[in-house]
C-alpha positions, 0 to 999 in steps of 0.5 A: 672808597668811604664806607656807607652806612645804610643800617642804623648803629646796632642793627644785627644783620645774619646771613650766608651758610652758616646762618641757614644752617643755623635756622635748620638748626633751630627747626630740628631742635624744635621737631626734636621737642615733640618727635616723641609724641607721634603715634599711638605708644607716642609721649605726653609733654607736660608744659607749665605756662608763666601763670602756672597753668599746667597743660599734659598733651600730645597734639602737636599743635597745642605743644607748639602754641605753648612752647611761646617760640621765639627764634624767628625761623622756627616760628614756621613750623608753629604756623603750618602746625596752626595751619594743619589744625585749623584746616585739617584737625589732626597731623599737626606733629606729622607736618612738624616731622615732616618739614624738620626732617625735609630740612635735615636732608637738605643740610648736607646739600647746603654745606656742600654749596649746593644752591637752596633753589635748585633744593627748593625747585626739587622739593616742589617736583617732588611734593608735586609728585607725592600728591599725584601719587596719593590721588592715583592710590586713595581709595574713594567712600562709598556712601551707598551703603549708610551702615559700611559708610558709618563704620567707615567713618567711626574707623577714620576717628579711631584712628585719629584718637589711637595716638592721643590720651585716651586711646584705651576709650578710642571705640568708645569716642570714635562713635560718639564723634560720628555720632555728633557729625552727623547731627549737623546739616550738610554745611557741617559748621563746626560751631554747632557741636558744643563741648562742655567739661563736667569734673569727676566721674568716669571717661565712659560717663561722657554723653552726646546731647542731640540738641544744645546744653550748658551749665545753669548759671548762678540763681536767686531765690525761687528758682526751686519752683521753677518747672525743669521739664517743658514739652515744645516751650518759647523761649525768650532771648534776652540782653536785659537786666531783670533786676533792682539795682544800682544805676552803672554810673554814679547817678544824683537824685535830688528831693525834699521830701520821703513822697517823692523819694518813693515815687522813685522807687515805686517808678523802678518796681513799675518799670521791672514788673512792666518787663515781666508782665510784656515777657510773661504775655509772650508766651515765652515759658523758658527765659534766658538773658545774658545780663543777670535776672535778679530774685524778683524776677525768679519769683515772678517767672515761678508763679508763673510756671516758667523757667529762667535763667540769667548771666547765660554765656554769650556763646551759649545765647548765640548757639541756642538761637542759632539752634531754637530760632528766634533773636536776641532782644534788647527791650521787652517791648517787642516780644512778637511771636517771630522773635521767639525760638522753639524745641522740642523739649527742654529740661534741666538735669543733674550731671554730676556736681553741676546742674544743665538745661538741654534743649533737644529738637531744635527745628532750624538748624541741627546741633549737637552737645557733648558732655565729658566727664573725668578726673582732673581738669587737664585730663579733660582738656587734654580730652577736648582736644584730642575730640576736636581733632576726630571731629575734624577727620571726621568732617573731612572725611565726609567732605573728601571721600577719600582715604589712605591707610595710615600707620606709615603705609602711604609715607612708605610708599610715596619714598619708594615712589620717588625714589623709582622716579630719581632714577630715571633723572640725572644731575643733582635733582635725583639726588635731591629728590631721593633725599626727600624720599628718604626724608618721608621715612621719619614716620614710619622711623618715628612710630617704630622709635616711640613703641620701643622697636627696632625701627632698622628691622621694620624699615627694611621689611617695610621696603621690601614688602613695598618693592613687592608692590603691597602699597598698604604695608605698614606699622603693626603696632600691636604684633611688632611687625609690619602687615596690611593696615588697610585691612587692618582698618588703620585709615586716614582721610587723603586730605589730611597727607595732601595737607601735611606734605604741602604745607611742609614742603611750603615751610621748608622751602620758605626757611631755605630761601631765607638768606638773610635775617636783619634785626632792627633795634628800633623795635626793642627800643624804649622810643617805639613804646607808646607813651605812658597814660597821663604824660600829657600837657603839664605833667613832664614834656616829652624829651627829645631823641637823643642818638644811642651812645655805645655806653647805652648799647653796652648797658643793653648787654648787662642782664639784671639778676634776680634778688629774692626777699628773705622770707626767714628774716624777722620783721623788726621795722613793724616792732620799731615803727608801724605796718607799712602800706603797699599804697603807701609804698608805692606813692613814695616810690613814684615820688622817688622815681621822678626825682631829677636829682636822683636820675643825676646821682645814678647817672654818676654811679654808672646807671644811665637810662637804661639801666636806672629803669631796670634796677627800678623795676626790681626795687619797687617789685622787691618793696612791693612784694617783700612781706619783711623788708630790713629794718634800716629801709623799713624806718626810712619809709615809716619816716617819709610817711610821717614826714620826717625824712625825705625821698631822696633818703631812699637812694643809697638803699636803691643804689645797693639794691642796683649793685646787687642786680647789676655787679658790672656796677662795682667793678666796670674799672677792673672789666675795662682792664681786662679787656684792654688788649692793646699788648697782646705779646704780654699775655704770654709770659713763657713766650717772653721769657726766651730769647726766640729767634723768629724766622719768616719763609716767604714765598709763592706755593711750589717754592720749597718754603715749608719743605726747608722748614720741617727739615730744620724741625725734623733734625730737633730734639722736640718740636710743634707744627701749626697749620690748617691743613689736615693732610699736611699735619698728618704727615709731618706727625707720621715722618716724625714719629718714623725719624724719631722713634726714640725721642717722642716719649721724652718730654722737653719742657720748651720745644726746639722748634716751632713750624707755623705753616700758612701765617697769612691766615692771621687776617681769617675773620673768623680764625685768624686769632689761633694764627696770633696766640700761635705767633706770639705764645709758642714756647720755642727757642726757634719759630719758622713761620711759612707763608705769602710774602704779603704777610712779612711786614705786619709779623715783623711789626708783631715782632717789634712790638715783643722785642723779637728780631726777624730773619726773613728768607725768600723762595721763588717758585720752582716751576712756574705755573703755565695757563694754555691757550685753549679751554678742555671743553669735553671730557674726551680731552682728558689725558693721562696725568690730568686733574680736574678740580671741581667746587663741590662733591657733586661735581666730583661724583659726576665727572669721576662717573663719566671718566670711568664709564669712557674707560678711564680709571680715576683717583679722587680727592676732597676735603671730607676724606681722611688723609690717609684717603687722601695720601692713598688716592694720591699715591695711586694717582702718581705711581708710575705702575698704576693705570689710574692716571686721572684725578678728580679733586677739590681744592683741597688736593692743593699740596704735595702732588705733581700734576701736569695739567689743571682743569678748572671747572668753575674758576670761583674762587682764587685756589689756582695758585695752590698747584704746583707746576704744569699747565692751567686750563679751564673747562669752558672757553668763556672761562679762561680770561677769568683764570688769567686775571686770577693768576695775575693778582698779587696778594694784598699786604696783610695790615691786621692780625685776629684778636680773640679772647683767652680763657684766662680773661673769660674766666676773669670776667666770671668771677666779676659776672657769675651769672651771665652765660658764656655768650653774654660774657663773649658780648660785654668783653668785646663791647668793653675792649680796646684794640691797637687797630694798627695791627690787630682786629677782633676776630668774629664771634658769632659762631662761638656764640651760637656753640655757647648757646647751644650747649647752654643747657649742659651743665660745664665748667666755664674753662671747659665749655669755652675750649668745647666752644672753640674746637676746630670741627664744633659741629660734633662738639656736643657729642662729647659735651654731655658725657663730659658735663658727666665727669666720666671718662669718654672711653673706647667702650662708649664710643665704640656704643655710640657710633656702633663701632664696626663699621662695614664698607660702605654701600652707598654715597650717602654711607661714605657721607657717614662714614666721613662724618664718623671720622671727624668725631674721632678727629674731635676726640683726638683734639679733646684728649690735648685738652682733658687727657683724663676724661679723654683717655683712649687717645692712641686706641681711638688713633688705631679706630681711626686707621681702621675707618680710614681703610674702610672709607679707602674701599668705599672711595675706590668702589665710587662709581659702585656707590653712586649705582647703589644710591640711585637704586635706592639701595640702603642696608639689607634690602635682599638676601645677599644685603640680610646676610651682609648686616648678619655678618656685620652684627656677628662681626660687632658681637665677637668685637664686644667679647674680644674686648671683654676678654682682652681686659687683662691683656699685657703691656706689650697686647695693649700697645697692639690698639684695635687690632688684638681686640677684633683681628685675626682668629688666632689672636682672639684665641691666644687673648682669651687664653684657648691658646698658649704661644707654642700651641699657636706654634704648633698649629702652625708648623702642622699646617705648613707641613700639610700644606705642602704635602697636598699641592694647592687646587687654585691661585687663592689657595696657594696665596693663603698657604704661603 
């Protein structure tokens, strides 16, 4: 089928799982800027805008608007932090907080191939629920009582200022917000409360003005005597200019003689002392004009007794007629009585530095001016905000007479509430909406963290105290502790939650349904640009569209370095010439930039469009801003100026320039050799130097293919296994190490042999290339490559391609796989010696819950599990004795177990094949034709193996572009290389990228941040990415700190979650320490760490259906007694694990080879490691101990089972 273009050349096109990830990624990344900043112990952000402009601030609003956010999903969260503080005033980090952490609970589900709906529908029940709650339980204003109505008001705003700068005034402030609001009418318009800022002096300084004021503008003469105080005076409002003065535009006036130019300047006193007398007659003694009022006019106004002020804000003007009446005037010829505006008193004082007209008892519409004072311009803006914040929960307040306690106390209370409801749902929704519950913690964990408390400690009483129904329990900030913030007067208006939750569950919702982000280039063309001014008729027709070559999208790729001027150099260009002229400059480099023949020259040095308008930009701005240019290029402009050179003369000082900015430019020759992988087989030397001899084991699954290959590894002296599957991995290492014991400590410089299992992985898109280096680079003298028969012809082209001879040895399946007639259709069907493969783990913890509860004991198994897990539950599955007879699986339960029949519960996806024998079903009768036709496919050929670069050629790359990142280098490598498309491909490099990105920030060597970037479980990379950028050792002691090493059982389903995830981190450590075994040192104690978690994981995978219990009841930690003394037992458990480590640091060889166990074992142990036991002492306890043992006869079972 040809293949159809529907999306110009170039177009980016992001979607599927990884990029929804990877806009939840970006959210939490942007919550992670500014948690710090909630509460009232929160932190300021001190942000310094491209002007230079420095902003200090914690509203979260104000950080978000000036972090200039570009990544397009993230952009959400500024427009609901907008939104908040358009609507509401305050909240505007606790809607960020929100909508982040609504995310971050929703990532595991979206791993775990739950679909964003039924996430989203949930998330709406729930917030639907949430604000039902909050109107059942806010408390309504009574505004019977003014003073209590008032006092309520004031607390409302000095909860809203607690959190900002200038809590230490926050009674102060709080009465003066209220105090303005309630000057205004009944509308409330915000417009009508002014701030304005007034430098020095103190914050308590600051003053409420009970009418309009603004600063007096800019005087001539005579405004001395102009009276400053006015007892109920008109004022005009004016858009004249009262003033001699130039005409605006230029103007000719032609005369013969001295008497008619006179009478035009007698025409002009005559028209401005005409306006004065038609304002004067008015009856207007205060004058304000938005145009200037020129020093006649002042002398004319204080003749008169009155007051005028000229180049009067336009704001101001508006506020003022909105406040004193009247209207705007644009002529004086019209000045009625109506149109003039009054007040009580006006008049002119001295605040500060600053001099300031008040107006107070404005008769049409109340007002309102705040004055604020203090010491730096930031602190006064930082000042305004956090006012204009107060001022909104002030407005809403009155608006909406209801109020919550804040401080946490409803965030808690809403989690318990939700979490209550999901008990009384099934299926994945009360999954989900426990998760949103549990989201709506991060307040009271936020406030907790940014006080410096233990948030574990206070989250638990907080819980318990909610489960005692006490709804207004939250934060005490100031005891550190946990009390009542409704008595407390810690009070927010509802409408402000109600705000927040809707309008961060509309933004997670709307990241969540996004499933696809495409990114047309037209927009970032040059074509789309509007054309420059002048480029008209006659000045340079405009070209035609030519379609984008791939050299043009290549230079798109090239970032241009910056290149700074010497300002040490000595100007010797002015000693030999003269001073140039930016003017000068700047014509010359016109007149060079539109030379054809100098668009030629670059074109054939390598500058197409493209980049010949960058490296223009940054000459001119070298030239231009250079205050010493060198001398050579100096004496050339000086030349052209006197017209003794020419432009062109410029070019080759433009082309060095270019060079510098663009070094791809020197060395495009040598970038395009590097990145010619047309003969991959030549990038492994060692590999060549053998005479490999390559066997290929082809077969079906169940065939005996791999099983023939480890034994032939198995009976080597050295060897290397290659595969995908974890499980599989582990146990060829562990029978291994079992068969030789003796010979895993000898190092053989070439292994015997090479086992790379699954070779049809080569056409992964995304991995394929580490079944390709691993094919062509072992350093074996034997390869037994495992895989699907389809894969035989390309490995055998890859062979011929390095002169390597190919054995192939074929397998059949060894018990054919038999599909039966009839579907399960229920449960009850199940039989002994069953497995019933699910696609999800929710589907798993369902249907193992429903077995067990009809009686049935069940062994489950999926990928998350370690494989000691695994093994377990298969061995439990299998074993004759056990009454386990039942398994619950994914498809990762695909190797190494004899089942008798397979129960398919969504047939989605082709893993059927991974079983090994009886019989195949599937739950739902519909199914079953879908299964037959997946089990009737054969495997496609394989014409493609996965190409990727190495880091010997990144490296390369570097050293010709030092200044491109990681990224932009995976960019231009792939842009630039060549591929044999007859049997290679290049593998997709998004996520490396993305990795590359992300840990752009940490600073690495190139070699290691492309190995960190190219790690199997990248999701933890930068756990270690940091401590490594260090240069110290990620020892057991830190890691042990970090993941707060040990563990108890888990509790819940979300704790095995963790637990699993922990597990994946010391999987990573293992891999690194391959890598770095310096800085990754402790690889066999981590090993030990890791069989340890994995009992731990085995015990919470046996008690399932106990977790799943757990988690609907919302248990999570130490929520009563028995749980307080559970977390008791584990922290002593974690102290003596410290002080056994401690003491055990000068421990024995033969000690150290015991790994975790003689740090934090036995009793006995720590006491012969911390030297209060010696071995025959031990022995004598232990001879004393049998010997009374067996005098007093054992009271019970258990007793008699520990004395022997």
């Amino acid at each position: 089928m040809p293949q159809i273009i529907l999306l110009r050349e170039g177009t980016e096109s992001h979607q599927g799982k990884p990029h929804l990830i990877s806009n939840i990624n970006a959210c939490e990344a942007i919550v992670d800027a500014i948690r710090t900043t909630l509460g009232p112990r929160g932190m300021d952000k001190l942000i310094l805008d491209s002007s230079g402009k420095t902003t200090i601030s914690n509203d979260g609003a104000t950080i978000m608007k000036k972090l200039d956010i570009v990544h397009p999903a993230a952009k959400t969260l500024v427009d609901i932090a907008k939104s908040q503080d358009a609507e509401v005033g305050d909240g505007t980090t606790t809607v960020v907080l929100l909508a982040g952490e609504f995310l971050r609970v929703a990532k595991p589900f979206i791993e775990d191939g739950v679909h964003p709906q039924i996430i989203t529908r949930s998330y709406t029940k729930a917030t639907n629920l949430a604000l039902k709650r909050i109107e059942e339980i806010s408390v309504k204003v009574m505004e019977d009582n003014p003073v209590k109505h008032r006092e309520l008001l004031e607390k409302c705003a000095a909860t809203a200022l607690s959190s900002k700068l200038v809590s230490t005034q926050k009674d102060f402030f709080a009465k003066m917000v209220v105090a303005a609001v309630n000057l205004l009418d009944d509308l409330l318009p915000l417009d009508m409360i002014g701030v304005k800022k007034v430098q020095g002096g103190a914050l308590e300084d600051s003053l409420l003005v009970a009418g309009v004021a603004f600063k007096k503008t800019f005087s001539y003469a005579g405004f001395e005597m102009q009276p400053k105080l006015y007892q109920k005076p008109k004022i005009a409002l004016l858009n004249i200019e009262l003033e001699l003065k130039a005409e605006r535009d230029n103007a000719e006036v032609r005369v013969k003689d001295v008497k008619e130019y006179q009478k035009v300047v007698d025409a002009e006193w005559t028209i401005l002392y005409e306006k004065l007398d038609l304002i004067h007659k008015s009856g207007a003694k205060v004058v304000l004009s938005k145009l200037p009022i020129g020093d006649v006019a002042t002398q004319y106004f204080a003749d008169r007794d009155m007051f005028c002020a000229g180049r009067v804000p336009d704001d101001d003007l508006k506020r003022t007629m909105k406040a004193c009446g009247g209207c705007v005037q644009t002529t004086a010829h019209d000045m009625r009585d109506e149109v003039l505006g009054r007040c009580e008193t006006f008049e002119e004082r001295q605040i500060g530095g600053e001099r300031y007209n008040f107006f107070k008892g404005c008769p049409n519409a109340k007002t309102c001016t705040i004055i604020l004072r203090g010491g730096t311009e930031q602190f006064i803006e930082e000042t305004e905000r956090s006012l204009h914040d107060a001022i909104m929960i002030v407005r809403r307040a009155i608006k909406n007479d209801a109020i919550v306690a804040g401080g946490g106390a409803i965030e808690m209370e809403l989690s318990r509430y939700l979490r209550e409801h999901s008990r009384s749902i099934a299926g994945k929704e009360q999954l989900l909406i426990a998760a949103y519950a549990r989201a709506l913690e991060v307040i009271p964990r936020q406030l907790c963290d940014n006080a410096g408390f233990d948030s574990t400690n206070i989250l638990n009483r907080l819980r318990q105290r909610h489960a005692q129904n006490d709804v207004w329990c939250g934060v005490d900030i100031n005891e550190e502790d946990v009390c009542d913030n409704f008595i407390a007067c810690v009070w927010e208006p509802a409408m402000m939650k109600v705000n927040a939750l809707s309008a961060a569950n509309e933004a997670a919702c709307l990241i969540l349904s996004v499933d696809e982000t495409v990114k047309n280039p037209a927009s970032e063309s040059q074509e789309n640009k509007p054309p420059l001014p002048g480029m008209g008729r006659g000045r340079g027709r405009p070209m035609t569209k030519r379609s984008k070559h791939r050299s043009d999208e290549i230079s798109s790729l090239f970032v241009p370095v910056l290149v700074k001027p010497n300002p040490d150099d000595i100007n010797v260009g002015v000693e030999l010439s003269e001073k140039l002229r930016k003017q000068d400059l700047q014509r010359v480099l016109v007149q060079f930039h539109q030379r054809e023949e100098v668009k030629s020259l670059c074109l054939e040095n390598g500058l197409d469009n493209t980049l010949y308008h960058q490296a223009y930009i940054s000459f001119r701005r070298y030239c231009l801003e250079s205050e010493v240019l060198p001398p050579e290029l100096h004496i050339v402009f000086s030349d052209i100026l006197q017209n003794a050179g020419h432009v062109d003369d410029i070019f080759p000082y433009f082309m060095a320039h270019a060079q510098k900015i663009f070094p791809h430019l020197g060395c495009m020759d040598d970038l395009k050799k590097i990145s010619d992988l047309r003969s991959p087989t030549n990038w492994y030397p060692e590999a060549r130097a053998l005479n490999r001899k390559i066997f290929f084991h082809a077969g079906p699954t169940n065939s005996g293919k791999t099983y023939q290959a480890l034994e032939r590894f198995l009976q080597a002296k050295s060897g290397v296994y290659c595969g995908p599957l974890k499980l599989l991995a582990v146990e060829v290492f562990q029978k291994a190490n079992q068969q030789m014991p003796k010979l895993k400590d000898l190092i053989y410089p070439i292994d015997e042999v090479a086992v790379i299992d699954e070779i049809q992985m080569m056409r992964d898109p995304e991995r394929g290339w580490a079944w390709t280096r691993a094919l062509l680079g072992v350093a074996a003298e034997e390869v037994h490559v495992c895989g699907e028969a389809s894969a035989i012809q390309l490995v055998q082209d890859m062979c011929s391609t390095a002169d390597e001879t190919l054995e192939v040895r074929k397998y059949k399946r060894l018990t054919e796989l038999e599909i039966e007639s009839k579907a399960l259709r229920s449960l009850d069907n199940v039989q002994p010696g069953d497995c019933i493969v699910c696609f999800s783990k929710n589907d798993i913890y369902a249907i193992s819950r429903s077995l067990e509860s009809k009686g049935h004991q069940v062994a489950v198994i999926y990928g998350g599990l370690p494989p000691g897990t695994k093994l377990a539950q298969a061995q439990k599955f299998n074993d004759p004795e056990d009454p386990c007879k039942i398994l619950v699986a994914t498809d990762a339960v695909g190797m190494g177990l004899n089942l008798m029949k397979i129960f398919v519960v969504e047939p989605y996806i082709n893993v059927i094949d991974c079983f090994e024998q009886g019989y195949v079903t599937t739950f739902k009768a519909e199914d079953l034709p879908t299964l037959k036709a997946l089990l009737a496919q054969q495997p496609e050929p394989l014409t493609q193996a996965g190409l990727h670069p190495t880091a010997e050629q990144i490296e390369l790359y570097a050293y010709h572009l030092p200044n491109a990142t990681l990224s932009n280098l995976m960019d231009i490598f792939i842009s630039l290389s060549t591929v044999d498309d007859s049997l290679f491909f290049m593998c997709n490099i998004e996520q490396l990228k993305f990795l590359a990105d992300m840990i752009q920030h940490v600073p690495l060597p190139l070699r290691a941040r492309y190995v960190f970037c190219c790690a199997p479980i990248n999701r933890k990379m930068p756990f270690y990415a940091r401590q490594y950028s260090r240069n110290e050792p990620v020892t057991l002691d830190w890691l042990c700190h970090h993941l707060g090493w040990p563990f108890a059982p888990p509790r819940t389903i979300l704790d095995l979650v963790h637990l699993e995830s922990v597990f994946d981190v010391l999987d990573l450590y293992l891999w690194l320490s391959y890598r770095f075994s310096d800085l990754f040192p402790d690889a066999l104690l981590v090993r030990d760490m890791q069989k340890e978690l994995d009992d731990v994981i085995q015990q919470g995978v046996v008690n399932i259906t106990k977790l799943l219990k757990n988690s609907e009841t919302g248990i999570s930690g130490a929520t009563g007694l028995g749980d307080a003394q559970d977390a008791f037992t584990l922290k002593i458990k974690q102290q003596q694990y410290k002080k056994g480590k401690t003491a055990a640091a000068p421990e024995s060889a033969t000690a150290k080879t015991m790994g975790l166990k003689s740090r934090g074992g036995e009793l006995t142990q720590r006491l012969v490691d911390q030297g209060l036991l010696t071995p025959k002492m031990l022995q004598q306890l232990q001879e004393e101990w049998l010997k009374s043992s067996q005098n007093d006869p054992p009271s019970s079972p258990n007793s008699k089972k520990k004395t022997k």
